[in-house]
N, C-alpha and C positions, 0 to 999 in steps of 0.2 A: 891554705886556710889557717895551718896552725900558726905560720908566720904572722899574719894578719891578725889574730885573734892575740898573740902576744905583745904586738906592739901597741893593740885598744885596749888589752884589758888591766893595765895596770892605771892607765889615766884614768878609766871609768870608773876604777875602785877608789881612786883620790876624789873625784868628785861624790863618791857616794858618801866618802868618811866626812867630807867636809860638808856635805850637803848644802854646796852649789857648784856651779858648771867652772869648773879652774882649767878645765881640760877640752877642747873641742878637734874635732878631725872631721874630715871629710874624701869622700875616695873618688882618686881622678882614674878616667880610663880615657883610650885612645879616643874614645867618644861616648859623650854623656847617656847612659842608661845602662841596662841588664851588661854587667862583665862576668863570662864563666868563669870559674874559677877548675884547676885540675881534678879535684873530685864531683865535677860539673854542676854542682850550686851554683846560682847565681848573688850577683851583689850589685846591686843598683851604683852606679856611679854618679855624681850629683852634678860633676863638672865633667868637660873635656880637656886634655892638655894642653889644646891650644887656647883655652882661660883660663886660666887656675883662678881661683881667688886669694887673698892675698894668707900667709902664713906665714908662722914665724918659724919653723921647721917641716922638713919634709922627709919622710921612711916613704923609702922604695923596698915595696916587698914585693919577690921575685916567688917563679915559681918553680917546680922540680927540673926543669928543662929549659932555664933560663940561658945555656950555652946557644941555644936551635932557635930564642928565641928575638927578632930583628922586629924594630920599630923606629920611622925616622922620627915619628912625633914624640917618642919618650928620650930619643936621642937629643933632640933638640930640647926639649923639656929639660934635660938634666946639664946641659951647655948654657942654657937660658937662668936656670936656678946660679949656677955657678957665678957664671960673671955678672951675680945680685950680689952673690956673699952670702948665697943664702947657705944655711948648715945641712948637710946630707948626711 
């Protein structure tokens, strides 16, 4: 969650200083709704990987146990990002 909270919260403070939206994000999960997080909050996801909408960059934030943790659709997601060009 801190991962997460540090790579939204410096964008939402530029939109605040500037007082409009310069900054937008949105969170993909293996599939669109309620994703646990490791201190088991949840976070709505708005998309699923297999749609992303479209971006001009993409943060992958992992979680304590990212070694243990296997996913074919974010695998594919970050092969799919890749040979866009898109920035990681």
């Amino acid at each position: 969650m801190l991962a997460l909270s540090s790579a939204i919260e410096p964008l939402r403070s530029v939109n605040r200083i500037f007082g409009s939206e310069r900054y937008h994000w949105q969170i993909l999960g293996d599939a669109k709704g309620p994703v646990c997080s490791s201190n088991r909050l949840e976070i709505q996801a708005s998309h699923d990987l297999g749609d992303p909408p479209a971006a001009d960059l993409t943060i992958i934030v992992a979680s304590l146990e990212l070694e243990t943790y296997s996913s074919r659709k974010l695998t594919h997601h970050i092969r799919w990002l890749h040979r866009q060009g898109m920035r990681l």
